[in-house]
PQR file with spaces between the fields and no chain letter, atoms N, CA, C, O and H, PARSE charges and radii, in Angstrom:
ATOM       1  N    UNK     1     -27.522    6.271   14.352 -0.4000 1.5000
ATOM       2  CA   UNK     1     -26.088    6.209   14.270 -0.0000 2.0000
ATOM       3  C    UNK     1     -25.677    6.507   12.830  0.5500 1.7000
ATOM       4  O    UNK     1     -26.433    6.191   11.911 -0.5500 1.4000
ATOM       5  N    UNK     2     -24.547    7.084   12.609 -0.4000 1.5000
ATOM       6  CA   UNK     2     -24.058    7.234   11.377 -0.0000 2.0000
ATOM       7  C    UNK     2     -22.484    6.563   11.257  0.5500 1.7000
ATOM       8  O    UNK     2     -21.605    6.394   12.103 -0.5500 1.4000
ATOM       9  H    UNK     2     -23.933    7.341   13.355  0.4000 1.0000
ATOM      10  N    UNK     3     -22.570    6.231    9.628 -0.4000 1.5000
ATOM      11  CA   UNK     3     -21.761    6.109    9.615 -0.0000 2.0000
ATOM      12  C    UNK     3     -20.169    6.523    8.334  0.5500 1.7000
ATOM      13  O    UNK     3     -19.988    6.940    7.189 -0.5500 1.4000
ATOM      14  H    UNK     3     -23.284    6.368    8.941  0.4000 1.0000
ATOM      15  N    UNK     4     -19.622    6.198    9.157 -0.4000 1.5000
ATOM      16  CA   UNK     4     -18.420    7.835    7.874 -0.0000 2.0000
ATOM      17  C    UNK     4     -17.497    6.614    7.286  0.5500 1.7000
ATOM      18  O    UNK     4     -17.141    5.544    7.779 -0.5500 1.4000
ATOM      19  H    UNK     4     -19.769    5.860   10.087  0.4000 1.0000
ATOM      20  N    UNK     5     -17.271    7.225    6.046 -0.4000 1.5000
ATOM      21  CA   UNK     5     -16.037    6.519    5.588 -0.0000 2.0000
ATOM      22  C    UNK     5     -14.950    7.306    4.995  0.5500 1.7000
ATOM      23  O    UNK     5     -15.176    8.010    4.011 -0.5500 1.4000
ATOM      24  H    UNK     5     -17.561    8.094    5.645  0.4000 1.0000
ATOM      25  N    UNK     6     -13.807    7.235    5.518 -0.4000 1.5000
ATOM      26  CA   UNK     6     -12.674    8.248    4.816 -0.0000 2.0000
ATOM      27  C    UNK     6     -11.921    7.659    3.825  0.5500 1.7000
ATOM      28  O    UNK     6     -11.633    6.480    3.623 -0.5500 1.4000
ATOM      29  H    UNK     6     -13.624    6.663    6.317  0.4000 1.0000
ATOM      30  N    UNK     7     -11.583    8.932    3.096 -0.4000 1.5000
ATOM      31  CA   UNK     7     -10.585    8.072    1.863 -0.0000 2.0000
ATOM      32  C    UNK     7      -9.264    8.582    2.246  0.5500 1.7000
ATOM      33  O    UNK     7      -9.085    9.771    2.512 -0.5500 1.4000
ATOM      34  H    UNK     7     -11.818    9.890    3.261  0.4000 1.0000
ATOM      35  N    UNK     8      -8.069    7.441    2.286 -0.4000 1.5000
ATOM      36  CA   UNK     8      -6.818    7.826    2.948 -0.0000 2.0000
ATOM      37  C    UNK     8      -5.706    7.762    1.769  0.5500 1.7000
ATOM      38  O    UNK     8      -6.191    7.049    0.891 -0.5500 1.4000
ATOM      39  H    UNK     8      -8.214    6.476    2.070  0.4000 1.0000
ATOM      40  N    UNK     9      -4.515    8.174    1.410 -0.4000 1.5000
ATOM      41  CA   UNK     9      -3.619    8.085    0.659 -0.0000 2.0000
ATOM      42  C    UNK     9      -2.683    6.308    1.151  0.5500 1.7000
ATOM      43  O    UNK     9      -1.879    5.676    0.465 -0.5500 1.4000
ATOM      44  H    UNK     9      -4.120    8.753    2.123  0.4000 1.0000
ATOM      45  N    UNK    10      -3.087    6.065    2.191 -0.4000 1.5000
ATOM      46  CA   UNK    10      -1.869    5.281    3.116 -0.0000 2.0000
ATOM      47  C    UNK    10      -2.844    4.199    3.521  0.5500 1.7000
ATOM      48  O    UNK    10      -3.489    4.646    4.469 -0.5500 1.4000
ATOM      49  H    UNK    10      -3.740    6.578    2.749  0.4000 1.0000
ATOM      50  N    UNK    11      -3.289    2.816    3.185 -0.4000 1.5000
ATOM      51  CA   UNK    11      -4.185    2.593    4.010 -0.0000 2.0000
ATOM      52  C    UNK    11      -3.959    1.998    5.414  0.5500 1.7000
ATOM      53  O    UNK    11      -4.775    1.890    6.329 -0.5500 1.4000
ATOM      54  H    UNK    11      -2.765    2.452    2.415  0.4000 1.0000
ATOM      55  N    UNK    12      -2.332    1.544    5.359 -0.4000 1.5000
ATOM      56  CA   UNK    12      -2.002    0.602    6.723 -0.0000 2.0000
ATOM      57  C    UNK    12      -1.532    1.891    7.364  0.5500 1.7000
ATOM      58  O    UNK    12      -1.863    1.670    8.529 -0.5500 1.4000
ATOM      59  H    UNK    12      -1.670    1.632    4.615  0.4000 1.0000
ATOM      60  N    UNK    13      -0.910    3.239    7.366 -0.4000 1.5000
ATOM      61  CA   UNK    13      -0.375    3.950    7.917 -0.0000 2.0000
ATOM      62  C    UNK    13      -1.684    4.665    8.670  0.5500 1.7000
ATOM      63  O    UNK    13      -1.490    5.243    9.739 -0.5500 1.4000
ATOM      64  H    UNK    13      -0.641    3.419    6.419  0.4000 1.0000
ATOM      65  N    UNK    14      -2.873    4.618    8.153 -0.4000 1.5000
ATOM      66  CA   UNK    14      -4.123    5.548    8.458 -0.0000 2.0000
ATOM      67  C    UNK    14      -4.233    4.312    9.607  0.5500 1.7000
ATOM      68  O    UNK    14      -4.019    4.446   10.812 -0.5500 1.4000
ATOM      69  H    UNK    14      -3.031    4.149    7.285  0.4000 1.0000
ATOM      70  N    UNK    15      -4.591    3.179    8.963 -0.4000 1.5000
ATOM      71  CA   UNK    15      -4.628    1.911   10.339 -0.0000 2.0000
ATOM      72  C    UNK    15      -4.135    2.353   11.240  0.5500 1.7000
ATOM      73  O    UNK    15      -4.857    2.883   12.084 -0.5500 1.4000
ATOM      74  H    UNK    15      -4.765    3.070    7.984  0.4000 1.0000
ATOM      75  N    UNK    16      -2.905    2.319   11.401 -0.4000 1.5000
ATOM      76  CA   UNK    16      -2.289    2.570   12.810 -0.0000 2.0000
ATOM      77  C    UNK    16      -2.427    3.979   13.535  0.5500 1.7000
ATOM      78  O    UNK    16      -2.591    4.122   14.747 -0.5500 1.4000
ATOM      79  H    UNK    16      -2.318    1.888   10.716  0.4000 1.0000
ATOM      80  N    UNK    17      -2.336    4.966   12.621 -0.4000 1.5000
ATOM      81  CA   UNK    17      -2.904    5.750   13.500 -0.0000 2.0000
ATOM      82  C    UNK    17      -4.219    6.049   14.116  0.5500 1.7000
ATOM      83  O    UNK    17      -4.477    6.735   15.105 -0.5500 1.4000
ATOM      84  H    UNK    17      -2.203    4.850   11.637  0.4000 1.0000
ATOM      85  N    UNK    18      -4.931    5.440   13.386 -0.4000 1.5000
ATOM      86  CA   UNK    18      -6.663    5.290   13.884 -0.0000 2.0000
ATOM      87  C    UNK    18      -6.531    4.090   15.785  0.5500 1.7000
ATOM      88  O    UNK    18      -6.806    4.278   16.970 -0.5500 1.4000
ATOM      89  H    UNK    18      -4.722    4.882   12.582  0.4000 1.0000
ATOM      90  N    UNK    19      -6.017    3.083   15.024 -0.4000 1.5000
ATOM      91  CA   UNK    19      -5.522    2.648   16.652 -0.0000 2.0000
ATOM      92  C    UNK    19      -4.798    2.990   17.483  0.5500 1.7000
ATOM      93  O    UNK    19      -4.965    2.691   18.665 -0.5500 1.4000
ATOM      94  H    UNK    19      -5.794    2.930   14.061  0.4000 1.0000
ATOM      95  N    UNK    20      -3.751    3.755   17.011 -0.4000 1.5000
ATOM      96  CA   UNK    20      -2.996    4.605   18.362 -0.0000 2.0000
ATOM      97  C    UNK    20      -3.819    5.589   19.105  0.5500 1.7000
ATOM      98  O    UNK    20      -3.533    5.929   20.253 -0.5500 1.4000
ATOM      99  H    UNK    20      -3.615    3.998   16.051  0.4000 1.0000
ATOM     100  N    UNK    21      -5.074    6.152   18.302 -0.4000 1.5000
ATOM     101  CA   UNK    21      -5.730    7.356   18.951 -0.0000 2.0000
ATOM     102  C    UNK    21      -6.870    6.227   19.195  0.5500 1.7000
ATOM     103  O    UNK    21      -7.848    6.658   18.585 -0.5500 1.4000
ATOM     104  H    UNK    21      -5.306    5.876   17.370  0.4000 1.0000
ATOM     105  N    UNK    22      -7.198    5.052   19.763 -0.4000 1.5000
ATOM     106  CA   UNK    22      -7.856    4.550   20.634 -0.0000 2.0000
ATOM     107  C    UNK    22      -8.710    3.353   19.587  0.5500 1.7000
ATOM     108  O    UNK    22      -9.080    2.301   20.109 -0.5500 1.4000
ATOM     109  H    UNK    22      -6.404    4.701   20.260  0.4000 1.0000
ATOM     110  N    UNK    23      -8.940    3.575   18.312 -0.4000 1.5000
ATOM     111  CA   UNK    23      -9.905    2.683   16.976 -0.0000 2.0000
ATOM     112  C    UNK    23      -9.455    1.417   17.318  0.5500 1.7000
ATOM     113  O    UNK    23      -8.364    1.286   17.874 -0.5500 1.4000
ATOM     114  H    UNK    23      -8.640    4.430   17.888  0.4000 1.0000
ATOM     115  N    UNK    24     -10.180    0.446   17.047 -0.4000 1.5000
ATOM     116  CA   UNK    24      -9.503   -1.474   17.063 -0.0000 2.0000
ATOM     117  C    UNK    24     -10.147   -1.921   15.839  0.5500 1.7000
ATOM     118  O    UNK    24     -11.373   -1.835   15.763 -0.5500 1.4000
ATOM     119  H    UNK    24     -11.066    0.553   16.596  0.4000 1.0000
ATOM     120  N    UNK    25      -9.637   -2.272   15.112 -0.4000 1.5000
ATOM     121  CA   UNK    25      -9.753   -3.199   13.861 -0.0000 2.0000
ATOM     122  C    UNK    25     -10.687   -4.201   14.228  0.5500 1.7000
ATOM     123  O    UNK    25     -10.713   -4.890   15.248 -0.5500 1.4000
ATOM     124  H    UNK    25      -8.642   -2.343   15.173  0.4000 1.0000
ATOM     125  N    UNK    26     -11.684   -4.176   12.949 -0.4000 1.5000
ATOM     126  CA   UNK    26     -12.955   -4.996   13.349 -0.0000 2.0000
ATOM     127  C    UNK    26     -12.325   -6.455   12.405  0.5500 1.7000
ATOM     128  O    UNK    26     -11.513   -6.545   11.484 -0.5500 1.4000
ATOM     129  H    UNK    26     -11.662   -3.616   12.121  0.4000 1.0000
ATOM     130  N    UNK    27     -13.296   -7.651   13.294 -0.4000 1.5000
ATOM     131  CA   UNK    27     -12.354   -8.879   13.359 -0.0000 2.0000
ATOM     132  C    UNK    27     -13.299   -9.054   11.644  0.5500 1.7000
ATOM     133  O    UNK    27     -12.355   -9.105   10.855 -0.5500 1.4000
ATOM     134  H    UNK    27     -13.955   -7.578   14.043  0.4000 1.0000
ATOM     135  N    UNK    28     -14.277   -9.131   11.011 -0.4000 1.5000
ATOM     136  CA   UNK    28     -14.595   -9.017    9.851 -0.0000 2.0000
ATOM     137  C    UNK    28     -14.242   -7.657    9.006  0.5500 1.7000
ATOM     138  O    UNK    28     -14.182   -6.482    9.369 -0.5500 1.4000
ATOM     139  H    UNK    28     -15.044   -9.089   11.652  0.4000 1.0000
ATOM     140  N    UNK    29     -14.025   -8.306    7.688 -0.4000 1.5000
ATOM     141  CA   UNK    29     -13.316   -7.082    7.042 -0.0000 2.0000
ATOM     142  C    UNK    29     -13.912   -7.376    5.407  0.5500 1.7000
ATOM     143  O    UNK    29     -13.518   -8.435    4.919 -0.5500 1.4000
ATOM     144  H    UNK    29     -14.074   -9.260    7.393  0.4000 1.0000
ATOM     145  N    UNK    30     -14.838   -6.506    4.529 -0.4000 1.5000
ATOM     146  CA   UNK    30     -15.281   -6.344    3.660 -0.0000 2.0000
ATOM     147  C    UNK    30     -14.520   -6.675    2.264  0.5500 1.7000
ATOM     148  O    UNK    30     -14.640   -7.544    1.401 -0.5500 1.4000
ATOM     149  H    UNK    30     -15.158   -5.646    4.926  0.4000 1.0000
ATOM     150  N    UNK    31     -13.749   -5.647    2.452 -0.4000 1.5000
ATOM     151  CA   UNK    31     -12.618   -5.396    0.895 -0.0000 2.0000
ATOM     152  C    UNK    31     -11.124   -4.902    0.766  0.5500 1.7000
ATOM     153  O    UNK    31     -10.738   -3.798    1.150 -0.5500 1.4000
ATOM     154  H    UNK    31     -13.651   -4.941    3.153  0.4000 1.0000
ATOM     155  N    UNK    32     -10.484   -5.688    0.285 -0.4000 1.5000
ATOM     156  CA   UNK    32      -8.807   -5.737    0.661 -0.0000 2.0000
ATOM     157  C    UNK    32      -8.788   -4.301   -0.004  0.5500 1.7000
ATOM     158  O    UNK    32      -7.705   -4.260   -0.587 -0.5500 1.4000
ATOM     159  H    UNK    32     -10.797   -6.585   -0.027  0.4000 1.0000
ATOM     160  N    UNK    33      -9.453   -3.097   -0.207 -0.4000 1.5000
ATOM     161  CA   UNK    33      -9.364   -2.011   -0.196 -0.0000 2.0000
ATOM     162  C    UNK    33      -9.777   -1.003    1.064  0.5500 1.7000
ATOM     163  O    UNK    33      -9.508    0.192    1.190 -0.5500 1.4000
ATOM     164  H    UNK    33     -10.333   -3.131    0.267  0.4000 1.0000
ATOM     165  N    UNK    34     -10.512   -1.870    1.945 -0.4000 1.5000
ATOM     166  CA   UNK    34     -11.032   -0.814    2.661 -0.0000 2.0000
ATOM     167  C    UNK    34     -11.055   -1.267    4.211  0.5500 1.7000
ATOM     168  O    UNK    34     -11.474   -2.405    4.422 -0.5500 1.4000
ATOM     169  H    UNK    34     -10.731   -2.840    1.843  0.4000 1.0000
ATOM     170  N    UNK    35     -10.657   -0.511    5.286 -0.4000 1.5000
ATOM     171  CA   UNK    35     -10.783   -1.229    6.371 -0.0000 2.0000
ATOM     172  C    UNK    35     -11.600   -0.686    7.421  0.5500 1.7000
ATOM     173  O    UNK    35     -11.365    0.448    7.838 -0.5500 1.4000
ATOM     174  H    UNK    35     -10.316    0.414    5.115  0.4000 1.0000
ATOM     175  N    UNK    36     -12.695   -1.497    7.970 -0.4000 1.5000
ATOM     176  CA   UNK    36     -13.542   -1.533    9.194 -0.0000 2.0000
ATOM     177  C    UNK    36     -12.830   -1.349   10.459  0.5500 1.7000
ATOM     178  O    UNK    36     -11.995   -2.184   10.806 -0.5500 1.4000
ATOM     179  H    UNK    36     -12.886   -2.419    7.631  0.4000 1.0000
ATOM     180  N    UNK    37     -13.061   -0.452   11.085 -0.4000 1.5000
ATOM     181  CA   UNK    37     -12.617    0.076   11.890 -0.0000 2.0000
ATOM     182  C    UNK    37     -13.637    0.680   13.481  0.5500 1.7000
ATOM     183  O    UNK    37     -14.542    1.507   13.371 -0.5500 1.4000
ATOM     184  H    UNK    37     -13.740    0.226   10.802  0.4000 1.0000
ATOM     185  N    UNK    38     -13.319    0.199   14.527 -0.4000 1.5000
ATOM     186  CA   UNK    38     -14.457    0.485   15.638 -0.0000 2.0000
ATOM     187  C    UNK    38     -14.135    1.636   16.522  0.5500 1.7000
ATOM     188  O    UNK    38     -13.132    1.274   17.136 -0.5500 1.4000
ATOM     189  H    UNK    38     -12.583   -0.472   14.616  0.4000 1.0000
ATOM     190  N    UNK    39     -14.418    2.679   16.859 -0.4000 1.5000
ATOM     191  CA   UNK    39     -13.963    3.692   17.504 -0.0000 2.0000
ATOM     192  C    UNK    39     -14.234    3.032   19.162  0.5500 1.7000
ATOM     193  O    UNK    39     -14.569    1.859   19.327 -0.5500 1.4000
ATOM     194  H    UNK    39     -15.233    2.974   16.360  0.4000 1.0000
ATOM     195  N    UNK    40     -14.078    3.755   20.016 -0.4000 1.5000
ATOM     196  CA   UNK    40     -13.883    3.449   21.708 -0.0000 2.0000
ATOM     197  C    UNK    40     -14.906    2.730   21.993  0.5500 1.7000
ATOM     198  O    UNK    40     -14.983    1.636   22.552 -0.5500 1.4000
ATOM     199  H    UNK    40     -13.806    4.708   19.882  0.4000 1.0000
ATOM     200  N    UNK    41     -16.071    3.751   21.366 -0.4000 1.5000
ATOM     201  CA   UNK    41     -17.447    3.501   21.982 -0.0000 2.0000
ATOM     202  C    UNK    41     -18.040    2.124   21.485  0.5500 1.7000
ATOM     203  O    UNK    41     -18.960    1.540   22.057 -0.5500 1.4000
ATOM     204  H    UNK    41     -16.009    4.640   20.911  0.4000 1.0000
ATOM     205  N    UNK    42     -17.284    1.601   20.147 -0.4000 1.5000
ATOM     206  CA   UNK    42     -17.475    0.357   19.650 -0.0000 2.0000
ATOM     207  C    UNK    42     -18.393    1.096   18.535  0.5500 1.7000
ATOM     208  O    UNK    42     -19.458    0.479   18.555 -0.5500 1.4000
ATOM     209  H    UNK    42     -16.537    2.075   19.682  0.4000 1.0000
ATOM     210  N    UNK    43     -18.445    1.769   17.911 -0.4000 1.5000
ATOM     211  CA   UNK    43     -19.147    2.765   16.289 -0.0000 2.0000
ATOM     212  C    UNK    43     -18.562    2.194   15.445  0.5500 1.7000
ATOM     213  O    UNK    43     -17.413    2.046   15.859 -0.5500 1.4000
ATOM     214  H    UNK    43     -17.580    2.271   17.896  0.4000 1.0000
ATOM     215  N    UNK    44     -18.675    1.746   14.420 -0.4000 1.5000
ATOM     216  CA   UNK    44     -17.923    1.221   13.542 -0.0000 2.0000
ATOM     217  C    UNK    44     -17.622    2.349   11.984  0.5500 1.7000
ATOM     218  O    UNK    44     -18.447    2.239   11.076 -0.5500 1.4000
ATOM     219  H    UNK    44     -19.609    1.866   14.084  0.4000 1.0000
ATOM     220  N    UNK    45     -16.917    2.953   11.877 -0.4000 1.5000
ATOM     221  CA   UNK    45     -16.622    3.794   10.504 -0.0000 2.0000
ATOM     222  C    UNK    45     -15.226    2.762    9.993  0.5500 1.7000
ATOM     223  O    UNK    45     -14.532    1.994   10.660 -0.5500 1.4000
ATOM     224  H    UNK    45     -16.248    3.042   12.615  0.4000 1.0000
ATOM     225  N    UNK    46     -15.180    3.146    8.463 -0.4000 1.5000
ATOM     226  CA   UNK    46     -13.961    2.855    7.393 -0.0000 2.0000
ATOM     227  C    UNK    46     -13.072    3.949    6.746  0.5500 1.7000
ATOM     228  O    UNK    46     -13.251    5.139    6.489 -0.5500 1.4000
ATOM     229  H    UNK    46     -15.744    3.770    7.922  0.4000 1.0000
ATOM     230  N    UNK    47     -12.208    3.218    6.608 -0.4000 1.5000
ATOM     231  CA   UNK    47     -10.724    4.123    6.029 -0.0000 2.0000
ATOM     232  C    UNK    47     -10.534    3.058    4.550  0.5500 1.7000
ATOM     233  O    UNK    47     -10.251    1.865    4.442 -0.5500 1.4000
ATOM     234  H    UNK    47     -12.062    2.251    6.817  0.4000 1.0000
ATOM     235  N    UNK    48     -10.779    3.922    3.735 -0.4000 1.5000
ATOM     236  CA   UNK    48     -10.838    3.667    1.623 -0.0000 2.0000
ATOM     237  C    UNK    48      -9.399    4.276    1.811  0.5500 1.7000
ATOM     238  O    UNK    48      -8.838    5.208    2.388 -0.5500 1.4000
ATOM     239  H    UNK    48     -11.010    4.891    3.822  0.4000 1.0000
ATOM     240  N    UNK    49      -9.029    2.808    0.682 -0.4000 1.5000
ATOM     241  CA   UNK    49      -7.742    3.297   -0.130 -0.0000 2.0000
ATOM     242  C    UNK    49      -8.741    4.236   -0.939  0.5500 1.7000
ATOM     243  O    UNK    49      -9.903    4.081   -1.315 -0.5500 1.4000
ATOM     244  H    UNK    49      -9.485    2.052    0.214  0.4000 1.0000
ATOM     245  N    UNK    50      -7.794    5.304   -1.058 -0.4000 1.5000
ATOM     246  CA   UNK    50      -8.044    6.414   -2.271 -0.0000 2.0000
ATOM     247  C    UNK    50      -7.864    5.687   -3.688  0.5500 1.7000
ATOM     248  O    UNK    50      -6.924    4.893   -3.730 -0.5500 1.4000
ATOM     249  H    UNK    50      -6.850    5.430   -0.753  0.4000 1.0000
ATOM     250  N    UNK    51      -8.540    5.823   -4.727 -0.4000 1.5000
ATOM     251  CA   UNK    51      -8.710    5.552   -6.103 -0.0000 2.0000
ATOM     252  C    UNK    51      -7.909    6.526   -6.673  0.5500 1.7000
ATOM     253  O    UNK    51      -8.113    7.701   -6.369 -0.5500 1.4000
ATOM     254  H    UNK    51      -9.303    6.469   -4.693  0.4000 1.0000
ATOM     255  N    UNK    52      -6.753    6.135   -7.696 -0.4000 1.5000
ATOM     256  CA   UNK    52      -5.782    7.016   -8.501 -0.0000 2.0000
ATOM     257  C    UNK    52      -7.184    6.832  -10.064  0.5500 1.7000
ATOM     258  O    UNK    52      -7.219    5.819  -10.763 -0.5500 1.4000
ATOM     259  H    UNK    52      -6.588    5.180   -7.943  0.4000 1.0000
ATOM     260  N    UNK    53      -8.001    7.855  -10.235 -0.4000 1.5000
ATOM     261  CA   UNK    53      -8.855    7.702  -11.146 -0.0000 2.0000
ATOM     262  C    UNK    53      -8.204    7.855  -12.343  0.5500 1.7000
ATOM     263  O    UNK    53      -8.869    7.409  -13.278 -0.5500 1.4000
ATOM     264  H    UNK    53      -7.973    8.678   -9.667  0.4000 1.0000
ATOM     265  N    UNK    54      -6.872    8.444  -12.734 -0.4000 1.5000
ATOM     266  CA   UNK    54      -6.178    8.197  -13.932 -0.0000 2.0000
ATOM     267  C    UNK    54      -5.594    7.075  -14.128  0.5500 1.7000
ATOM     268  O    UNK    54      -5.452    6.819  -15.323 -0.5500 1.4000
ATOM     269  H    UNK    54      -6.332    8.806  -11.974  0.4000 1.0000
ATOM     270  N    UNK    55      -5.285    6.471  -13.569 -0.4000 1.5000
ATOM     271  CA   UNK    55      -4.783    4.691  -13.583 -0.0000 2.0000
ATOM     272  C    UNK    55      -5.881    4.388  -14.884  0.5500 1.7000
ATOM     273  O    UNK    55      -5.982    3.255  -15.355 -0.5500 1.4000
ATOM     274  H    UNK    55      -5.401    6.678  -12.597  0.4000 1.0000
């Protein structure tokens, strides 16, 4: 199994659309940057806030 992690501009807006197209939010959650996420089949990939590296 693999597993992917995307980096999103939006992280609650990427949320919801990851669950409207079928994803459920996994009930443990790592880092108030990054969210665990389970696709249909129950796969688990993440959606990263993007890093502003000039900050």
């Amino acid at each position: 199994m693999m597993h992917f992690d995307f980096q999103v501009g939006d992280l609650e807006s990427a949320v919801a659309e990851a669950v409207a197209l079928g994803a459920s939010v996994a009930e443990f959650q790592l880092q108030p940057n990054v969210r665990v996420l389970l696709d249909p089949a129950g796969h688990p990939f993440c959606l990263c806030l993007e890093v502003d590296e000039e900050s």
